[in-house]
N, C-alpha and C positions, 0 to 999 in steps of 0.2 A: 504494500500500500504506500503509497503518498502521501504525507501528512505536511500541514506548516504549524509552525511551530510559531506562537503572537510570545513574547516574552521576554522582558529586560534584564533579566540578572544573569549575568553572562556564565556565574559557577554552575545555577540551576541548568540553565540553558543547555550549557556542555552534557552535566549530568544526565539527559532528558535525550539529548542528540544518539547518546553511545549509548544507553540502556536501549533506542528502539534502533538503532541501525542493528546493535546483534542479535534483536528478533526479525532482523528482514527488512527493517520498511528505511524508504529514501522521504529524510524529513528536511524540510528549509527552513530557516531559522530567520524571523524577523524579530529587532531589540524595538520596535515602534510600529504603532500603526500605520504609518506610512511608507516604509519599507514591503509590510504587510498585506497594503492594496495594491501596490504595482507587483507584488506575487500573483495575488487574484487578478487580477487584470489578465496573466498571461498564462498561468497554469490551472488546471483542473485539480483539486485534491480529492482525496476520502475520507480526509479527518482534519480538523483543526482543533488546537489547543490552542486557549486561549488565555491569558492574563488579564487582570482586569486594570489596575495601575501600572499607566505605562507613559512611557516622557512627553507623550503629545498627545494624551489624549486616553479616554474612559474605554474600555476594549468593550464595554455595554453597548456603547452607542455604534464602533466595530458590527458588531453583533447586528443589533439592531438595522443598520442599513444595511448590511447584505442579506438579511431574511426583507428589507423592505423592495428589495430590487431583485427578489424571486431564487434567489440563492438558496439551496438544499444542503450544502455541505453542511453535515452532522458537526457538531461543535460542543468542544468539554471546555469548562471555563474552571481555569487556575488562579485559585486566590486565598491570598490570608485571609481576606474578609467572612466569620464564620457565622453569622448572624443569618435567623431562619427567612429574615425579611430580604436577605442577598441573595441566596439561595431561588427565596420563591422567583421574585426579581428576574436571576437570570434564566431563571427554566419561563417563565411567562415571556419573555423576549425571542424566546425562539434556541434556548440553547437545550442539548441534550443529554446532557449529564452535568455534573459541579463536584471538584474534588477541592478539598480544604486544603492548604500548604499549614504545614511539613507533610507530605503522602510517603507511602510506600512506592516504589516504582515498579512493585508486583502489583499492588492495586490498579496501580496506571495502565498498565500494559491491559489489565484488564477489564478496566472499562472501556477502554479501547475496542476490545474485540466484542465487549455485549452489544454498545452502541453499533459496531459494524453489520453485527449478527444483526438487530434488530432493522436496521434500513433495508439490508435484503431480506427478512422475511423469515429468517430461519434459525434456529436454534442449535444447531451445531456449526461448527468449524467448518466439515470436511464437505467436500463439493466433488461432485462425481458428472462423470457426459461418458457415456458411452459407455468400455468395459474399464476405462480407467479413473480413480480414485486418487483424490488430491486433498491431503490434509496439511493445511499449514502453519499451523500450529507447532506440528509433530515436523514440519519439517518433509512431510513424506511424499513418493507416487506410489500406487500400487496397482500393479501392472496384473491379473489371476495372480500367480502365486509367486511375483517378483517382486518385490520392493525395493525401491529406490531412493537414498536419503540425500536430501537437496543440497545441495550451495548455496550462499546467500544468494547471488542473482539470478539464480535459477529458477529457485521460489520465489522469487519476486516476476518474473520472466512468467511463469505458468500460472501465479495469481492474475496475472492484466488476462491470458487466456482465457481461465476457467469462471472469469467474470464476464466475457464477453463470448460464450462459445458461437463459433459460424459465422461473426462476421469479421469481418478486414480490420484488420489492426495495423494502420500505418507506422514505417519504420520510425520517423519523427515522435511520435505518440510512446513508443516502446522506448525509445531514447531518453524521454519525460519522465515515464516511469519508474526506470533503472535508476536513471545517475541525477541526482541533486544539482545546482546551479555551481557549485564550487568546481565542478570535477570536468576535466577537459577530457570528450571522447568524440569516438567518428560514429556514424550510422552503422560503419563496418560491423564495430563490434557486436551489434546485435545480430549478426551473422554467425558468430562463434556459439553465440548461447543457444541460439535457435537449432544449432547444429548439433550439440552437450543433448537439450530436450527430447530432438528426434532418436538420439540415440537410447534416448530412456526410455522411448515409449515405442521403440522395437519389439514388435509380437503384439501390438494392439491391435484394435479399431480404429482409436485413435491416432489423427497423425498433425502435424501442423505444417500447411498447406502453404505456397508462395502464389500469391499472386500478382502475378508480373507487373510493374510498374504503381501497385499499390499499397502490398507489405502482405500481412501474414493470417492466417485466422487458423484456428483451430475444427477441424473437420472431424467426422465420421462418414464412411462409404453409406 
């Protein structure tokens, strides 16, 4: 997954960055809200954490305009503020969850994934098309009676898949979803990964498909 990161304390920040890069996910870190919106302006996420004091401004009001301008992305709001009237506040504004700071970073990771479960619909983790089986959580593929335990990019690589089975996933798009705005890469590389995946899912149904001059989708015959 994709996450941005709304948050000024550069220790937490860091903190927050490393604990969800070595569960998989590619997060962008904004110190203000206006670093914040020219994120949104130009990427798609699946999750935002948000802060609520921050150098330029209320991350409420953050909040608040981007639910007023049609905006869906699920949103957990970070804050000292523990007060039940903050709380109601920020869930009546359109946010999805509210974790109190000092948290746990096992809690985090885990509201993470209710919140995710609950936008699509579903109650577990594991996401299955066809005869193969994708849990990413666990890290895994499972192929009948193969199992395959991921890389980081890999599982990130067959998360954009197994959310979008069948249709065209442009290489740009999968470039977005891999590598964060700091990391300098070519469209190439997702030729490498894409190549790692097909090898893993040698003996399926499943296979992920090129389609010329458009990118990629994940098929079944």
């Amino acid at each position: 997954m994709r996450f941005l990161l709304v948050e000024d304390n550069a220790q937490l920040a860091a903190d927050i960055l490393d604990r969800l890069a070595l569960a998989g996910h590619v997060v962008d870190h904004a110190g203000d809200l206006g670093t914040a919106q020219d994120f949104m302006s130009t990427t798609d996420y699946d999750l935002i954490l948000l802060d609520i004091m921050l150098p330029d401004g209320d991350g409420r009001d953050f909040l608040n305009a981007q639910r007023a301008r049609g905006t869906d992305t699920p949103v957990i709001v970070l804050t000292a503020r523990s007060e039940v009237s903050d709380r109601v506040g920020a869930l009546d504004m359109g946010a999805d969850d509210y974790i109190p700071k000092p948290f746990d970073f096992a809690e985090l990771e885990a509201r993470c994934r209710a919140v995710l479960r609950r936008r699509t619909g579903t109650a577990t983790n594991v996401k299955r098309f066809g005869d193969a089986e994708f849990d990413p959580l666990a890290g895994t593929l499972r192929n009948g009676d193969k199992v395959v335990s991921l890389r980081n990019r890999e599982l990130r690589l067959l998360e954009v898949f197994f959310a979008a089975p069948g249709q065209i996933i442009p290489k740009p798009k999968l470039v977005d979803r891999l590598f964060s705005y700091d990391e300098e890469v070519s469209e190439n590389a997702i030729e490498v990964y894409v190549g790692r995946l097909r090898r893993h899912l040698e003996g399926s149904q499943v296979s992920i498909v090129t389609v010329r001059g458009l990118g990629y989708r994940l098929a079944v015959p």
